[in-house]
C-alpha positions in Angstrom: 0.0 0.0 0.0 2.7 2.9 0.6 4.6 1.5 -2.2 1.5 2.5 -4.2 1.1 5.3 -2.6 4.4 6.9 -3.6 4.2 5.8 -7.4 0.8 8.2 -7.5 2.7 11.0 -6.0 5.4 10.6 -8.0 3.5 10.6 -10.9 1.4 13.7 -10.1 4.4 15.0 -9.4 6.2 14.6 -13.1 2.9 15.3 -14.5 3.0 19.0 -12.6 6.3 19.4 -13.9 4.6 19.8 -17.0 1.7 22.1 -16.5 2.1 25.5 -18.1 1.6 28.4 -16.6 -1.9 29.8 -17.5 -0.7 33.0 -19.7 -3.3 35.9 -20.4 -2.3 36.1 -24.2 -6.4 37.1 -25.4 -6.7 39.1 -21.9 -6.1 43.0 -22.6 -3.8 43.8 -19.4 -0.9 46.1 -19.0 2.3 44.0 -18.8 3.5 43.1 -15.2 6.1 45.7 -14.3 9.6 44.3 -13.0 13.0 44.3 -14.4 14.5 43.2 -17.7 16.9 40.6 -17.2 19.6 39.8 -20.3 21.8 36.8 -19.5 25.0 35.8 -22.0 24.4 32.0 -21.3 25.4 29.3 -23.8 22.9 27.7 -26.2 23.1 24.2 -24.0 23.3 25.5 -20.6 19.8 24.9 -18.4 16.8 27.8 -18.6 16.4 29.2 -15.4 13.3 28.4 -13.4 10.0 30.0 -14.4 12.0 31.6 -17.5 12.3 31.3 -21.3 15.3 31.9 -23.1 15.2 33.3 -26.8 17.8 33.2 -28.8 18.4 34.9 -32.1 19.9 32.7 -34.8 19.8 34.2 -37.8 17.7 36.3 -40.4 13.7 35.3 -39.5 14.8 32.6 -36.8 14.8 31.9 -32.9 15.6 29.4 -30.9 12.3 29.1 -27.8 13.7 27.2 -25.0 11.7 26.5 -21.9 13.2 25.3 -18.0 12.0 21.5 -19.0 13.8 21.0 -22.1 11.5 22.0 -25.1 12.8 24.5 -28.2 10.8 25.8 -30.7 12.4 26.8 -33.7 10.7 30.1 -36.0 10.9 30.3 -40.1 13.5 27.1 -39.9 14.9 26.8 -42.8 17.0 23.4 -42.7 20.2 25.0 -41.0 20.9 25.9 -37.1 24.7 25.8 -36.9 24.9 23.0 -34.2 24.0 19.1 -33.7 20.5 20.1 -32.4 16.9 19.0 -33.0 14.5 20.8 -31.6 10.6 19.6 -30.8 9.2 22.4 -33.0 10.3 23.9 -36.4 7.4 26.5 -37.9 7.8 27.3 -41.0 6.4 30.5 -43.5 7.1 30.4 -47.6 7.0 34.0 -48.8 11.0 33.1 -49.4 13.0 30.2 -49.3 15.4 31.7 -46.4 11.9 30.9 -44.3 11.0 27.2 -44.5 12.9 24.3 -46.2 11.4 21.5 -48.7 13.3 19.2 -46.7 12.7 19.4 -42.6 14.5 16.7 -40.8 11.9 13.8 -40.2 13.3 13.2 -36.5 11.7 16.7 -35.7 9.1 15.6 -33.5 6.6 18.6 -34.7 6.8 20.5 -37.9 4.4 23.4 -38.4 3.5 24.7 -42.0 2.5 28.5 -41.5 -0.1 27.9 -45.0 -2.5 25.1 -46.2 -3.3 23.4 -48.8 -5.3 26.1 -50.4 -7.0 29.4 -49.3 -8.3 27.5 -45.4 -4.8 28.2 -44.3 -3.1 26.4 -41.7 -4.5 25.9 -38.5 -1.9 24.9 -35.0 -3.1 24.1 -31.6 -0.2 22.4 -30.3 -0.6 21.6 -26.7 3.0 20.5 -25.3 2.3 20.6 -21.7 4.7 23.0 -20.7 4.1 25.2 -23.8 1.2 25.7 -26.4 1.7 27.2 -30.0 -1.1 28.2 -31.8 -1.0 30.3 -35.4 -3.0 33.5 -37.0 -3.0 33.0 -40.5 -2.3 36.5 -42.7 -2.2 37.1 -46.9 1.1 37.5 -48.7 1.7 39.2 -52.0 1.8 37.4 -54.8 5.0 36.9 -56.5 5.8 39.5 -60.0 2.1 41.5 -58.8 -0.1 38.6 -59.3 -2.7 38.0 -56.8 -2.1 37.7 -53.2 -1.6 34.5 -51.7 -4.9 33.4 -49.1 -3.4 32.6 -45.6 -0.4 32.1 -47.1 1.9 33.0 -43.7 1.3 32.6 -39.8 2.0 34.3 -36.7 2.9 32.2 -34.3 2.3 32.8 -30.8 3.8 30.5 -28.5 2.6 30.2 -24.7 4.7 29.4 -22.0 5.5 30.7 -18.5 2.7 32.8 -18.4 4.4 34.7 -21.3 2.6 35.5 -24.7 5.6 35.3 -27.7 4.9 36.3 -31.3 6.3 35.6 -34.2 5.4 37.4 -37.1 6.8 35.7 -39.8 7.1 37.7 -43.0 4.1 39.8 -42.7 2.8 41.7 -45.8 0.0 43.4 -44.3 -1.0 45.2 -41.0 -3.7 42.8 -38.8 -7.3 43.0 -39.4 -9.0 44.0 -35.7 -10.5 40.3 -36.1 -6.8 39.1 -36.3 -5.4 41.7 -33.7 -8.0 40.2 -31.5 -7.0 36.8 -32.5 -3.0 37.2 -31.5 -4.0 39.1 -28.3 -2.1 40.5 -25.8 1.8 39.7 -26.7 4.3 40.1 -23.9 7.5 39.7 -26.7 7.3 39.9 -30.0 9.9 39.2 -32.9 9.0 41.8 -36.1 10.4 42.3 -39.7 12.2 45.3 -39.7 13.3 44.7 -43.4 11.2 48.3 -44.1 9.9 46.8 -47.4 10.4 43.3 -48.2 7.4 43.1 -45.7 5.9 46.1 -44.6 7.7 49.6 -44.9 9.1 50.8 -41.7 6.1 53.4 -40.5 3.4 50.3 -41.2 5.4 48.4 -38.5 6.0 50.6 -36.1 1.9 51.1 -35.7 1.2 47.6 -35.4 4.0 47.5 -32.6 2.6 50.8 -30.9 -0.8 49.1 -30.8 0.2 45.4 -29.9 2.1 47.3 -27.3 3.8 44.8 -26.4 6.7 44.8 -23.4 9.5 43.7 -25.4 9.9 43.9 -29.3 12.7 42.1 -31.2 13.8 43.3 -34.5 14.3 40.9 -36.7 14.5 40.2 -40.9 16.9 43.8 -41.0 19.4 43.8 -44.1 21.9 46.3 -42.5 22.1 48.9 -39.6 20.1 51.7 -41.3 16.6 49.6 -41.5 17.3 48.7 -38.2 18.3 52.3 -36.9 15.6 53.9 -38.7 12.8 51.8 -36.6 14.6 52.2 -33.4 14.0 56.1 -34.5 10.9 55.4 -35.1 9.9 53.6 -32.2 12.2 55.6 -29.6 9.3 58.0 -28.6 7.4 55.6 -27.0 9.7 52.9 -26.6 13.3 52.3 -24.8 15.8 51.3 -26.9 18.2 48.5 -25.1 21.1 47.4 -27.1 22.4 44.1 -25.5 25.3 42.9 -28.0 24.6 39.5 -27.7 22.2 36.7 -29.1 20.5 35.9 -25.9 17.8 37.2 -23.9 16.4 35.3 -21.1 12.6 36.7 -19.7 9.9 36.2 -17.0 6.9 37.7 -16.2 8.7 39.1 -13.2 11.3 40.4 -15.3 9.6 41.9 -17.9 10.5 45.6 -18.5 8.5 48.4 -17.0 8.5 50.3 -19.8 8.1 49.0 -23.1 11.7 48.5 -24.8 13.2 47.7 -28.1 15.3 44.7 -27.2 18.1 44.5 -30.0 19.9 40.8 -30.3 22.7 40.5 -32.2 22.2 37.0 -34.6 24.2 34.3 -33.8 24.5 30.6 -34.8 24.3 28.2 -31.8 27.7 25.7 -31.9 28.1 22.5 -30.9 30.1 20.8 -28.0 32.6 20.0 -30.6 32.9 23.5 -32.3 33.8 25.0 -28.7 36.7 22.2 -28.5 
């Protein structure tokens, strides 16, 4: 009888391990105030406790990595740099630098950000510790033709309590029925190409009303379409320039005040590129 008794506790107790945090991503609320916290840790080392770490790797794509050991990676496109396999690739196609033909089959979850035809994709991944769940949006069709029906995804990805978004290679600013879809974002990843998706002054509304905590430039082809949206966004935003690929976030560290949070892309190595 105790014998039994301590194989259900344990087991409720591995199970709990793996609850996530209820978040508030389709509740409007102001973020929780506290301090940012930027952490230069290596790609491998654990996630601190009731944290996620977000890492940028290159171009369109991040590396999600939660306390218990799940990564999510955004716009994959075949290559990370290291020996790693994360439990969620999501994929876009406006360009080929955003989804491969050829995902690794081992990935345990690969998520297509369009259907087959105009439905679009639809994602409820329930992983325990984290959920991921899409919004489709149009692209523009390729040499002016027509655009392309729910042809990309935002991502948003639950976990911790926290609300992440990933744009993907938006072409249009949100309908209020898809605003109200995506919800409240605590961090957000956003093009800052300032035409290859949306010109600069289109993105910098949609981040002034998502209003989220933290914003992550991403998709910039050179410092001046970065510097002109941290112009841009500088009157109602904080501008924090970290110099590194990492930034590791709570809901007690979020920023008080909104902020700009600028990564620098970096490929993750592996235990045998640090040799």
């Amino acid at each position: 009888m105790y014998r039994l008794i301590v194989l259900i506790f344990l087991a409720a107790t591995a199970a709990q391990a793996q609850d996530r945090r209820p978040s508030h991503c389709i509740a409007i609320a102001d973020a929780a105030p506290g301090l940012q916290y930027l952490h230069k840790a290596a790609f491998t080392d654990p996630v601190p406790q009731f944290s996620v770490r977000i890492s940028y790797i290159d171009h369109s794509m991040f590396a999600i990595q939660t306390q218990g050991g799940l990564s999510a990676v955004t716009d994959y496109n075949g290559y990370v740099g290291a020996d790693f396999l994360p439990t969620v690739i999501t994929m876009n196609h406006a360009h080929d630098s955003h989804w491969t033909m050829f995902p690794n089959p081992d990935i345990p979850h690969i998520l297509k950000g369009w259907g087959d035809g105009p439905q679009g994709a639809e994602h409820h991944l329930d992983l325990g510790e984290m959920l991921i769940r899409n919004v489709p949006t149009d692209i523009r069709g390729r040499f002016g033709g027509p655009p392309e029906i729910n042809g990309n995804s935002i991502f948003i990805f639950e976990v911790e309590g926290l609300c992440i978004g990933h744009l993907g290679h938006l072409h249009h600013e949100p309908t209020d029925a898809q605003f109200a879809a995506i919800g409240r974002l605590d961090v957000v990843m956003a093009a800052v190409d300032g035409g290859m998706t949306l010109p600069t002054d289109a993105m910098v509304r949609i981040m002034k009303r998502v209003k989220s905590s933290v914003v992550i430039p991403m998709h910039w082809f050179g410092r001046f379409t970065l510097d002109q949206f941290l112009v841009e966004m500088s009157d109602e935003f904080a501008i924090e320039k970290t110099g590194v690929s990492e930034y590791v976030v709570s809901l007690r560290t979020l920023p008080r005040t909104p902020t700009v949070v600028v990564l620098e892309p970096d490929y993750p190595v592996s235990f045998d590129d640090d040799i």
